[in-house]
MDTraj code that builds the backbone (N, CA, C; nanometers):
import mdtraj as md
import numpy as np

residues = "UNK UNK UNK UNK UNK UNK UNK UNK UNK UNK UNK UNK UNK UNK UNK UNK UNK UNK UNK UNK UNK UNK UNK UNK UNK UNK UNK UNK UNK UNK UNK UNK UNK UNK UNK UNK UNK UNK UNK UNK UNK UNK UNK UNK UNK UNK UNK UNK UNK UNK UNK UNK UNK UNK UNK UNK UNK UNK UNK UNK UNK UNK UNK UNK UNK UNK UNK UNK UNK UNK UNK UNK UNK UNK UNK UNK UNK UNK UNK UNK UNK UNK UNK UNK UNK UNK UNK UNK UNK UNK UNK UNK UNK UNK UNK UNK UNK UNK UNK UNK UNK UNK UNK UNK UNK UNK UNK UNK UNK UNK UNK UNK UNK UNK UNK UNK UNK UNK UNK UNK UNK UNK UNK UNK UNK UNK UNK UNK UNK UNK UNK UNK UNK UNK UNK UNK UNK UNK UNK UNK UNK UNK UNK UNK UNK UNK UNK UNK UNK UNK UNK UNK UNK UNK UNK UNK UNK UNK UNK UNK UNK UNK UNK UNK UNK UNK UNK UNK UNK UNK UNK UNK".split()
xyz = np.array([
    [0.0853, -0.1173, 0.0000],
    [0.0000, 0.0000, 0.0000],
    [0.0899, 0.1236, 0.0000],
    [0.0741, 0.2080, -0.0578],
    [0.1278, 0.3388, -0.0867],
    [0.0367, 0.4417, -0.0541],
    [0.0638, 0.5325, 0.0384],
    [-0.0044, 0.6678, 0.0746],
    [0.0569, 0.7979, 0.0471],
    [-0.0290, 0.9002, -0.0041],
    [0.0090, 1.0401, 0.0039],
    [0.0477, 1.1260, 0.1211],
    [0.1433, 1.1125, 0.1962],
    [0.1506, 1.1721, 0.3267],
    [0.0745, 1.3196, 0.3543],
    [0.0534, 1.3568, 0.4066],
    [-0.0241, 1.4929, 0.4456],
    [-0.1422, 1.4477, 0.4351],
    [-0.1988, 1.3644, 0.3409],
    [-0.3158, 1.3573, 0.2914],
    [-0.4157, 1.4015, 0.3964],
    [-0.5413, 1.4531, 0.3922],
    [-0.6212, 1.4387, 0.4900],
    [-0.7379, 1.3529, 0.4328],
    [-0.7272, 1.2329, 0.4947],
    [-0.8345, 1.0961, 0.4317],
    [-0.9455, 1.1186, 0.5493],
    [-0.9748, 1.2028, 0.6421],
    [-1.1182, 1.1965, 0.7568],
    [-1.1802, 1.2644, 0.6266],
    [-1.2086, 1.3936, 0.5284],
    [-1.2477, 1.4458, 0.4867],
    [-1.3031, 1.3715, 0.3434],
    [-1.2779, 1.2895, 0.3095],
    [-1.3181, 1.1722, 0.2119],
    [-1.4880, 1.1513, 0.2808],
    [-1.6156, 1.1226, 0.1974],
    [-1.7119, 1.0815, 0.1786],
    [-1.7772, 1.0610, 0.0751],
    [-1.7693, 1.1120, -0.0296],
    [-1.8180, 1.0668, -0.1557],
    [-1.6881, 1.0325, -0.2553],
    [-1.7529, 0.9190, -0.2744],
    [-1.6277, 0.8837, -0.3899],
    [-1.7310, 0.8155, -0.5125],
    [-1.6273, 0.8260, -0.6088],
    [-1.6660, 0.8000, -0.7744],
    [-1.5709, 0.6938, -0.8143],
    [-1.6819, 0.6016, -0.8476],
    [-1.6030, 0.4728, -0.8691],
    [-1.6229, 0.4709, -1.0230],
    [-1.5093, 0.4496, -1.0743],
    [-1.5140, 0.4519, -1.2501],
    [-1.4174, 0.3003, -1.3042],
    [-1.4962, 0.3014, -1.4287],
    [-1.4372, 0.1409, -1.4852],
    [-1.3184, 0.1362, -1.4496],
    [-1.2813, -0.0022, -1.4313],
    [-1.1631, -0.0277, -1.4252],
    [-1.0893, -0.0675, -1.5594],
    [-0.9788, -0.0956, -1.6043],
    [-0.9027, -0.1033, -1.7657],
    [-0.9222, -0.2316, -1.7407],
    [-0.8854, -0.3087, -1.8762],
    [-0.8749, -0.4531, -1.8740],
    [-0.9294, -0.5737, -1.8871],
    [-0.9069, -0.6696, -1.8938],
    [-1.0510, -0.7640, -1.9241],
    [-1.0827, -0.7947, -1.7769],
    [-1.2191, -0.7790, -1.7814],
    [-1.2893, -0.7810, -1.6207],
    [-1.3175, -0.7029, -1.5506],
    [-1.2835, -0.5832, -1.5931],
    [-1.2877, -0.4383, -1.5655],
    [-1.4142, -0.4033, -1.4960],
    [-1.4964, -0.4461, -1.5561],
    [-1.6516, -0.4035, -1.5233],
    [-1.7212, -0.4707, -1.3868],
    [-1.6512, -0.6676, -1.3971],
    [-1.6716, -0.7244, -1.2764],
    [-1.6014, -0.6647, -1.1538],
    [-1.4893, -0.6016, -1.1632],
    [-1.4060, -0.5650, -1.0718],
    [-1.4899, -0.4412, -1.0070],
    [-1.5123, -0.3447, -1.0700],
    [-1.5460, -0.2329, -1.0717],
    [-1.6910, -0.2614, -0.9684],
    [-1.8031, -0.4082, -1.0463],
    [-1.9115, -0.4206, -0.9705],
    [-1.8729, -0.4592, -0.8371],
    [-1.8110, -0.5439, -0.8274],
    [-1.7761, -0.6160, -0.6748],
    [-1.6931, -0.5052, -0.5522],
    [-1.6258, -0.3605, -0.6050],
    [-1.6055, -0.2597, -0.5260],
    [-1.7264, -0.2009, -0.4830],
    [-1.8348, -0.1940, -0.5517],
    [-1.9226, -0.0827, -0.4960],
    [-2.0088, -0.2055, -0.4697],
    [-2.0148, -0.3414, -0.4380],
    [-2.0851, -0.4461, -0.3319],
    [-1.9838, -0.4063, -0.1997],
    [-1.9018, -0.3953, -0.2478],
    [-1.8134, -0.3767, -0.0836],
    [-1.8411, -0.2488, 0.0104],
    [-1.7784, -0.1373, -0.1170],
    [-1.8400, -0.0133, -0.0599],
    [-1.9595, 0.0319, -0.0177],
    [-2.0282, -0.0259, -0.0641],
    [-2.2028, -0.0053, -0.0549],
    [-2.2206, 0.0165, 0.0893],
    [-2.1868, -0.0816, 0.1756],
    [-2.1979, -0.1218, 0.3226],
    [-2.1190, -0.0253, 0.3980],
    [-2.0896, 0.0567, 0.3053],
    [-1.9321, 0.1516, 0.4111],
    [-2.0207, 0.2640, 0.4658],
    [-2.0052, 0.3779, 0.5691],
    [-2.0828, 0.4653, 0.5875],
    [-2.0023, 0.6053, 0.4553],
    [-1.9293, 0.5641, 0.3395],
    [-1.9408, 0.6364, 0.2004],
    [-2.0400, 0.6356, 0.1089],
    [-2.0490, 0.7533, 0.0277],
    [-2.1496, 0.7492, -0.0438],
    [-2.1077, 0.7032, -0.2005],
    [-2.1464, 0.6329, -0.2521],
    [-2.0611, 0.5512, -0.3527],
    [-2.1339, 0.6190, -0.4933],
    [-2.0999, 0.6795, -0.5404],
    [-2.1337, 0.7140, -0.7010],
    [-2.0153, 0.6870, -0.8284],
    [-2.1184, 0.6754, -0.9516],
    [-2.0427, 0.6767, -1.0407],
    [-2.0210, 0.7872, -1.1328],
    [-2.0307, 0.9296, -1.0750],
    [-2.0064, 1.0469, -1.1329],
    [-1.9204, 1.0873, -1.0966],
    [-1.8267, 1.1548, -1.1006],
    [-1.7189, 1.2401, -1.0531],
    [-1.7744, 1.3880, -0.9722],
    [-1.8675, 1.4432, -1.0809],
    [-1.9119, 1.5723, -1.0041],
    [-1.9499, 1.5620, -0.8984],
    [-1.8782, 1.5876, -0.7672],
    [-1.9371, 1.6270, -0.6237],
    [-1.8620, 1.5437, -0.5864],
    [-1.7796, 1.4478, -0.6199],
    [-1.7147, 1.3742, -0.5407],
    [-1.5720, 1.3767, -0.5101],
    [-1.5173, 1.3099, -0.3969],
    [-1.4359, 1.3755, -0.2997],
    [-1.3146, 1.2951, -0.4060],
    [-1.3609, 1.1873, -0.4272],
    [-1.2388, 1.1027, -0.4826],
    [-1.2752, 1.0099, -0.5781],
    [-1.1727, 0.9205, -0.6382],
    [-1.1987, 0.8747, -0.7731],
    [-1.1359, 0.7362, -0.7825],
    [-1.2190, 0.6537, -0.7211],
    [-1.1630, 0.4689, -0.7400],
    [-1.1387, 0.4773, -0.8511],
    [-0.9735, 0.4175, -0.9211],
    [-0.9553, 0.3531, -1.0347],
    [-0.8562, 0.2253, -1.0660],
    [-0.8607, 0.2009, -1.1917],
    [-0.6948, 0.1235, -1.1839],
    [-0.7723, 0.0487, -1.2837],
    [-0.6494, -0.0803, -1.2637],
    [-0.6475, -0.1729, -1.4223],
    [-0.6282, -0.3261, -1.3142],
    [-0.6744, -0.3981, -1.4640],
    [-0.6964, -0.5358, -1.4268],
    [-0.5875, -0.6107, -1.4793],
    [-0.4717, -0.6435, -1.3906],
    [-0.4008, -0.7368, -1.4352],
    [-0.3372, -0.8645, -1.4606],
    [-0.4775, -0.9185, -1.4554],
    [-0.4957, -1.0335, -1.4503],
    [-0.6439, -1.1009, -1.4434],
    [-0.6944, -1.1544, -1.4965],
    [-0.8394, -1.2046, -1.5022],
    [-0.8237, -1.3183, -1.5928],
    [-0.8234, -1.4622, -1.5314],
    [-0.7948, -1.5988, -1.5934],
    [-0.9152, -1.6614, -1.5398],
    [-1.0387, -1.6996, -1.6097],
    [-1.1230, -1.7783, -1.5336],
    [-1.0602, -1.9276, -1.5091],
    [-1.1426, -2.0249, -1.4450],
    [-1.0246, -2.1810, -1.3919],
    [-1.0965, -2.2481, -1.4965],
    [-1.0658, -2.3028, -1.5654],
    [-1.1015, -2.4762, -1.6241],
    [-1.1182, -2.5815, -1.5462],
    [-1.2047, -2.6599, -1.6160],
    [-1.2057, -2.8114, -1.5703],
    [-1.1596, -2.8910, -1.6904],
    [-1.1031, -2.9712, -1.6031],
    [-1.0888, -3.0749, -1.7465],
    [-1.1509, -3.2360, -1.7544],
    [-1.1300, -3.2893, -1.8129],
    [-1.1762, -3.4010, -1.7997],
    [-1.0619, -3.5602, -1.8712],
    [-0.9886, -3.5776, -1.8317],
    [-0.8973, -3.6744, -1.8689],
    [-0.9258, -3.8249, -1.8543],
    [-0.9786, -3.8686, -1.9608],
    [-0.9524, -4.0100, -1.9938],
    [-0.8179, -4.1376, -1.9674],
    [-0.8558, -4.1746, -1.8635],
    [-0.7300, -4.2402, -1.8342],
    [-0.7325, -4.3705, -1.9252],
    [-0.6323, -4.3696, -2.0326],
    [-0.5389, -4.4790, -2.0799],
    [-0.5503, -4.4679, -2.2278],
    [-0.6237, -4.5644, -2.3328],
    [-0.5674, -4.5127, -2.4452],
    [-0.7170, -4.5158, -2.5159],
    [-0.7421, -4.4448, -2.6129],
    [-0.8489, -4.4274, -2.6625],
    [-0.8245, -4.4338, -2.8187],
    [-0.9467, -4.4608, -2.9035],
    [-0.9098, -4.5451, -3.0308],
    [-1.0262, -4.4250, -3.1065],
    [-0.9650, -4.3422, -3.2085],
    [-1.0967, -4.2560, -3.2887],
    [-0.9951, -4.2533, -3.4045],
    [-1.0998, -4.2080, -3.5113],
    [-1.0865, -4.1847, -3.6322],
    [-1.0588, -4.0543, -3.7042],
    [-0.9530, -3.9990, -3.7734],
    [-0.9541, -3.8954, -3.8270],
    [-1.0025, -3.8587, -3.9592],
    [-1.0843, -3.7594, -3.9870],
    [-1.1592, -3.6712, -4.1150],
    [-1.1171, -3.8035, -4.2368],
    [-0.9744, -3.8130, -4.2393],
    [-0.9358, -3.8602, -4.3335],
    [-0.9611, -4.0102, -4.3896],
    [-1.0291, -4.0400, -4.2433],
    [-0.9918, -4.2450, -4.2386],
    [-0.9302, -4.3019, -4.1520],
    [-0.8392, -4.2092, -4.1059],
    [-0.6754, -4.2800, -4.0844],
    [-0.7235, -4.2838, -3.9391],
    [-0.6921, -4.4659, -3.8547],
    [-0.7222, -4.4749, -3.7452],
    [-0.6041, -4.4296, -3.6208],
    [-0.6302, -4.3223, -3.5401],
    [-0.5097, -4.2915, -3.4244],
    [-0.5633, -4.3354, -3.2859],
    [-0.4207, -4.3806, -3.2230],
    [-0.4717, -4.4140, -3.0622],
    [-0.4700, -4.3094, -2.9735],
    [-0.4795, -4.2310, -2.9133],
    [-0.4549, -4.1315, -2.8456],
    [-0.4573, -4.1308, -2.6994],
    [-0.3707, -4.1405, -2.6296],
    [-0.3105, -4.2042, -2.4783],
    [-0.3424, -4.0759, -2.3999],
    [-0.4507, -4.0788, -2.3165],
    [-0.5165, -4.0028, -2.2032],
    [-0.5502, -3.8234, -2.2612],
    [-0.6792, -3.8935, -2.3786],
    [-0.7239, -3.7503, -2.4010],
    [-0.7868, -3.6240, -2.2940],
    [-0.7877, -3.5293, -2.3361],
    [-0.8511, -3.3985, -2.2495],
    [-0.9742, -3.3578, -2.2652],
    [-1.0707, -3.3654, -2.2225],
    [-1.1708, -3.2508, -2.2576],
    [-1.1817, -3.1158, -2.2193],
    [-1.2385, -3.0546, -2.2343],
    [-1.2485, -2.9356, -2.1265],
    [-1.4348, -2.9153, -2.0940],
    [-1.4180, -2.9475, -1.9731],
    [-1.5912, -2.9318, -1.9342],
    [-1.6721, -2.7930, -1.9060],
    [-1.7985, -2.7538, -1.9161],
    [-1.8323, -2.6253, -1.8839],
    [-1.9708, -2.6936, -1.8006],
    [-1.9475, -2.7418, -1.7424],
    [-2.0677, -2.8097, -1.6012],
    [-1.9477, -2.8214, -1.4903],
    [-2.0535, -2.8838, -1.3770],
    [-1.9455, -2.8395, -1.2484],
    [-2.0184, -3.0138, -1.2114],
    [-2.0659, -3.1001, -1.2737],
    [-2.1272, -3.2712, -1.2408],
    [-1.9953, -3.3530, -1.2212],
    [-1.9657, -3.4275, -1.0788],
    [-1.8766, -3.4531, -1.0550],
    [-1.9125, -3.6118, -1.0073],
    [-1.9437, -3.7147, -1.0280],
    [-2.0249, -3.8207, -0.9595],
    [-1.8939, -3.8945, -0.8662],
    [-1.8984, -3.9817, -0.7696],
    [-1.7837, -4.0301, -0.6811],
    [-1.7216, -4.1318, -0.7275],
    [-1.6401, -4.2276, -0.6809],
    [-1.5745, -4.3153, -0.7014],
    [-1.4893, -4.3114, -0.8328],
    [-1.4272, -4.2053, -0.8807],
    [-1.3496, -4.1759, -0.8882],
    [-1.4074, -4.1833, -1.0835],
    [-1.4883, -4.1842, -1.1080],
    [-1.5809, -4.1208, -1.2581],
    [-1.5802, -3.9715, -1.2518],
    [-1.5861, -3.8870, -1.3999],
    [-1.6574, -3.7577, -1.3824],
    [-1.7184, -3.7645, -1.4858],
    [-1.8774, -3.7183, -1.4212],
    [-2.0445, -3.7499, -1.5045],
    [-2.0763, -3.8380, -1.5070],
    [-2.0314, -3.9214, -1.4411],
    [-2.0915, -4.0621, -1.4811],
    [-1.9698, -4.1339, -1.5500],
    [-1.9108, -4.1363, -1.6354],
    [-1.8003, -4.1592, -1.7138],
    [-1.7251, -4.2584, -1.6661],
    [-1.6783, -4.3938, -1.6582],
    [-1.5657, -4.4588, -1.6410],
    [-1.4625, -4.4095, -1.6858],
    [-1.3594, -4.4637, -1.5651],
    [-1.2285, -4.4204, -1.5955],
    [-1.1488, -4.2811, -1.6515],
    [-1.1887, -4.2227, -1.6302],
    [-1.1937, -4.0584, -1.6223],
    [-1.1684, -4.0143, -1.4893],
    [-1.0902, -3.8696, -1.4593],
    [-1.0703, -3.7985, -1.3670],
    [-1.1124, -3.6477, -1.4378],
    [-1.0936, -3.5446, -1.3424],
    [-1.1732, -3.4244, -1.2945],
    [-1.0300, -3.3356, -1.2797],
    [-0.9716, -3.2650, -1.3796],
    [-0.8724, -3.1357, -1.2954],
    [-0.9210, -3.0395, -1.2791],
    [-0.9121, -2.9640, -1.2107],
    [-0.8936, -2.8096, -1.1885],
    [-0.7884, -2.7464, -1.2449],
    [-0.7823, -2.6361, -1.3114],
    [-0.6683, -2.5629, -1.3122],
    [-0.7500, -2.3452, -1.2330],
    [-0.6692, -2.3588, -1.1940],
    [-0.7430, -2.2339, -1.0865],
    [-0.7469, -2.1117, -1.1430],
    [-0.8459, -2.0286, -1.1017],
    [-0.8834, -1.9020, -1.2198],
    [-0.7716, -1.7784, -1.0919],
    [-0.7846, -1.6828, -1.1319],
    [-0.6876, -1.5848, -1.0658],
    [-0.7362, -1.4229, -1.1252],
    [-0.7030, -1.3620, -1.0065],
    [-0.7406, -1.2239, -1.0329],
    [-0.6263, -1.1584, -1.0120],
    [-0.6047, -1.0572, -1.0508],
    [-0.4686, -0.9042, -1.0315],
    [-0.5729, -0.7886, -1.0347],
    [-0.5229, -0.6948, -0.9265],
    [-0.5594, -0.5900, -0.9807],
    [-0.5133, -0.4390, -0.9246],
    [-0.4748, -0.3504, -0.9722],
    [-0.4222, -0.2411, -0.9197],
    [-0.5495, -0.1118, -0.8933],
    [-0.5244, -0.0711, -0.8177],
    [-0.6471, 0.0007, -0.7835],
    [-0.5675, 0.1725, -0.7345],
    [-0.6418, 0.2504, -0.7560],
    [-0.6038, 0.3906, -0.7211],
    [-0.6998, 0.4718, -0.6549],
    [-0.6907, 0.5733, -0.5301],
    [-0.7845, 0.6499, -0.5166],
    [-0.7070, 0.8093, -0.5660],
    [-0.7839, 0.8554, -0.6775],
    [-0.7658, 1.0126, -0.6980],
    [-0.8241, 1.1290, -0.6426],
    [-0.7501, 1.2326, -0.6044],
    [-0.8100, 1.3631, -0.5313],
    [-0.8636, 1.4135, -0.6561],
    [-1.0441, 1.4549, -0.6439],
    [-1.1304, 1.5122, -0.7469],
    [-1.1004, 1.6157, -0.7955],
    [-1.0283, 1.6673, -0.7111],
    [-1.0402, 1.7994, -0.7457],
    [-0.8338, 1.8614, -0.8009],
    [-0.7610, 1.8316, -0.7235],
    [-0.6162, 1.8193, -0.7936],
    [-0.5724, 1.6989, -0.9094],
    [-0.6521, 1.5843, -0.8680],
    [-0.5949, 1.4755, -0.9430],
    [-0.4877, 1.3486, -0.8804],
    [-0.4208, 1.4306, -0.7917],
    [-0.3169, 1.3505, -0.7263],
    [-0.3837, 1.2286, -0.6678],
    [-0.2702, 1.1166, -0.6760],
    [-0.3318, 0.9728, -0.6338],
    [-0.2736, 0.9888, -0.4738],
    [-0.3416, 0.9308, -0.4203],
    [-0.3214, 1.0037, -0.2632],
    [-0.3153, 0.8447, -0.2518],
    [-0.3768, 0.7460, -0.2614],
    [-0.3867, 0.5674, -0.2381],
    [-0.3773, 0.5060, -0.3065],
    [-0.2729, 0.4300, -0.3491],
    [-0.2449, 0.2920, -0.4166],
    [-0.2470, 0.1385, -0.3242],
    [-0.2543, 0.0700, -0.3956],
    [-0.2343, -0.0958, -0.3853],
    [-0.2768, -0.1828, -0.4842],
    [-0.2179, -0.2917, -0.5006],
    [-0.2263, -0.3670, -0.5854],
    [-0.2869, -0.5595, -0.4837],
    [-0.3109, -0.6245, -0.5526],
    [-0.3176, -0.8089, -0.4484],
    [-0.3572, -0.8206, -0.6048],
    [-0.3154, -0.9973, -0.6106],
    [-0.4100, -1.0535, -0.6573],
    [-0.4131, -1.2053, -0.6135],
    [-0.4849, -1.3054, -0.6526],
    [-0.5595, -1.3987, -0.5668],
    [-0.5413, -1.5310, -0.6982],
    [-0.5397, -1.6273, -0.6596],
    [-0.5588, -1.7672, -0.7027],
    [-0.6712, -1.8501, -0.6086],
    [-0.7700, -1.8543, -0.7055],
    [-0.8610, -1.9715, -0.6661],
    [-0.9635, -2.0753, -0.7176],
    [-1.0486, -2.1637, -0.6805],
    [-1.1006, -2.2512, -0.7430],
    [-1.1814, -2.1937, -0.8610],
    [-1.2807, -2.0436, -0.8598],
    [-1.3448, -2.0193, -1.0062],
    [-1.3139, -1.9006, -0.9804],
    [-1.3143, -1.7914, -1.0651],
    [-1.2821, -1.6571, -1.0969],
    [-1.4217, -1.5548, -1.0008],
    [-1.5203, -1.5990, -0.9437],
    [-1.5724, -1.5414, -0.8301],
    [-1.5069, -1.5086, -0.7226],
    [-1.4808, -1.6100, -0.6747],
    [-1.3984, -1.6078, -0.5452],
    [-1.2758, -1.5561, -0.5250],
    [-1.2446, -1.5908, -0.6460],
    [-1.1174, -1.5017, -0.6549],
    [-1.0898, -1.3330, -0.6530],
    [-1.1829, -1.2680, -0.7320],
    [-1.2333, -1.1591, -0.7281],
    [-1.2736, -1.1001, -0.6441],
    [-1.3362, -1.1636, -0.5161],
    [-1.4029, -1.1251, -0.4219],
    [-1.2651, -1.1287, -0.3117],
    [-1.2110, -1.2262, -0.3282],
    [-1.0563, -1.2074, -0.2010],
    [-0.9759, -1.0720, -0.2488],
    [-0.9708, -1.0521, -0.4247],
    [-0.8506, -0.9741, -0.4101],
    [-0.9595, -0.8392, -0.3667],
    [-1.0472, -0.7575, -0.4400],
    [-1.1520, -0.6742, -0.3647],
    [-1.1463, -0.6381, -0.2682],
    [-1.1710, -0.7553, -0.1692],
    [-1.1893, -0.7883, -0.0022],
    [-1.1034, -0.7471, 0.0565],
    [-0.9387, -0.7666, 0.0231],
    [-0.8333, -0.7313, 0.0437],
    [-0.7571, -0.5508, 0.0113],
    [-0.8366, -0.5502, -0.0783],
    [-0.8129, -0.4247, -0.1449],
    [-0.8952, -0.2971, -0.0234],
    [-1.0260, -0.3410, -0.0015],
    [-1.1106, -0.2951, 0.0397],
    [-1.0533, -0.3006, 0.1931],
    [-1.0199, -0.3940, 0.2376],
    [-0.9229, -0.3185, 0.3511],
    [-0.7961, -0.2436, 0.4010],
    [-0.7179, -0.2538, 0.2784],
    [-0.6105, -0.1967, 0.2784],
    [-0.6740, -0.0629, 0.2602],
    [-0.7887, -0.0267, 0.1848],
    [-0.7843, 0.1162, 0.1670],
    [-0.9121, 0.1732, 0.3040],
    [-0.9797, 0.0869, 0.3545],
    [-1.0324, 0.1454, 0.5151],
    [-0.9450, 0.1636, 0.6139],
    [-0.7886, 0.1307, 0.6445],
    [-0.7190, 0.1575, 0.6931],
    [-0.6676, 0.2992, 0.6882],
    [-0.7059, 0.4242, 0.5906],
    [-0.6291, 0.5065, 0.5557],
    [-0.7748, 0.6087, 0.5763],
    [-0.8534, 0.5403, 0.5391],
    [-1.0109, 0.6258, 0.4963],
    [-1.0986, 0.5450, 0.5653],
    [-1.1215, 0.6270, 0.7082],
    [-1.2066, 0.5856, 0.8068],
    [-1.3507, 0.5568, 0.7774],
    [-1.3874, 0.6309, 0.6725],
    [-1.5367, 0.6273, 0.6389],
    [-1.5678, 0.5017, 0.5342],
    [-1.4724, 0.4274, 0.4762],
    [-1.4345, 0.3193, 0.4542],
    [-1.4984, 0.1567, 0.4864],
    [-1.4753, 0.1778, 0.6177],
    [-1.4870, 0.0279, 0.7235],
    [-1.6221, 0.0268, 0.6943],
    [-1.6696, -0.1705, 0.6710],
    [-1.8247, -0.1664, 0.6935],
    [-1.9065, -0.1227, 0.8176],
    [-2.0285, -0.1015, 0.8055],
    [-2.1086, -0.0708, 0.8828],
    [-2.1126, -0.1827, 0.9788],
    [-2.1607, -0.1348, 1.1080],
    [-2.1773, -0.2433, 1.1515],
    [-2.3090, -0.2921, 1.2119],
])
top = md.Topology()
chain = top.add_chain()
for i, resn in enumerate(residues, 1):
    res = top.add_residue(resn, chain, resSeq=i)
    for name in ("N", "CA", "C"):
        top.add_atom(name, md.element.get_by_symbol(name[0]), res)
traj = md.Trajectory(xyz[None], top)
């Protein structure tokens, strides 16, 4: 976290939350003002009247895959005719059906990966009225789907910057 020294952050109450850059920009941007919402700040997306100016960029937004791997060797046909064996193909699944004993969907002999979705993101608060960035920080997060992930680095974000800007902290 990086601060503007002198700053005076008691005097902060309205802030203007504006897109964030990047792919995801918009989710990022929604899940700040779910956070902020609860703060005793008044959260807009105009600049006029407001004290300060949430911004930044997304550097990083990977949703997670599933996969689906066929364990051992599998026998298909190509366009052409020509018969190939192909030793522990991949799918990639877009359902979350996982059945037990060690199937996925139902499926013999098949397993289930994860590969984990991840968020980055740099965030700024600007003075409305000079411009100067008075609050920086950056986190980003690895986890099972690109929700959760989003919501830790946010979460994280969102306290690093109530530490500085009292009006910040949720309600309680």
């Amino acid at each position: 976290m990086t601060v503007k020294q002198g700053y005076d952050f008691s005097k902060i109450h309205r802030v203007a939350i504006q897109n964030f850059e990047g792919t995801g920009g918009d989710a990022v941007k929604n899940e700040f003002v779910r956070e902020l919402v609860g703060s005793s700040l008044n959260i807009t997306e105009h600049r006029k009247g407001a004290d300060v100016v949430l911004m930044g960029a997304v550097t990083e937004y990977k949703p997670g895959d599933k996969l689906m791997v066929f364990l051992g060797d599998s026998n298909t046909v190509t366009p052409s005719g020509q018969a190939v064996v192909v030793t522990n193909p991949v799918v990639t699944l877009s359902g979350t059906q996982v059945t037990p004993q060690g199937t996925a969907m139902g499926v013999p002999n098949t397993q289930i990966l994860s590969v984990s979705a991840s968020v980055g993101v740099i965030a700024r608060l600007v003075d409305a009225q000079t411009g100067d960035i008075v609050w920086s920080d950056t986190y980003s997060y690895e986890g099972l789907d690109i929700q959760s992930a989003m919501q830790a680095v946010i979460s994280s974000l969102t306290k690093s910057l109530s530490r500085v800007v009292p009006a910040a902290k949720a309600r309680s």
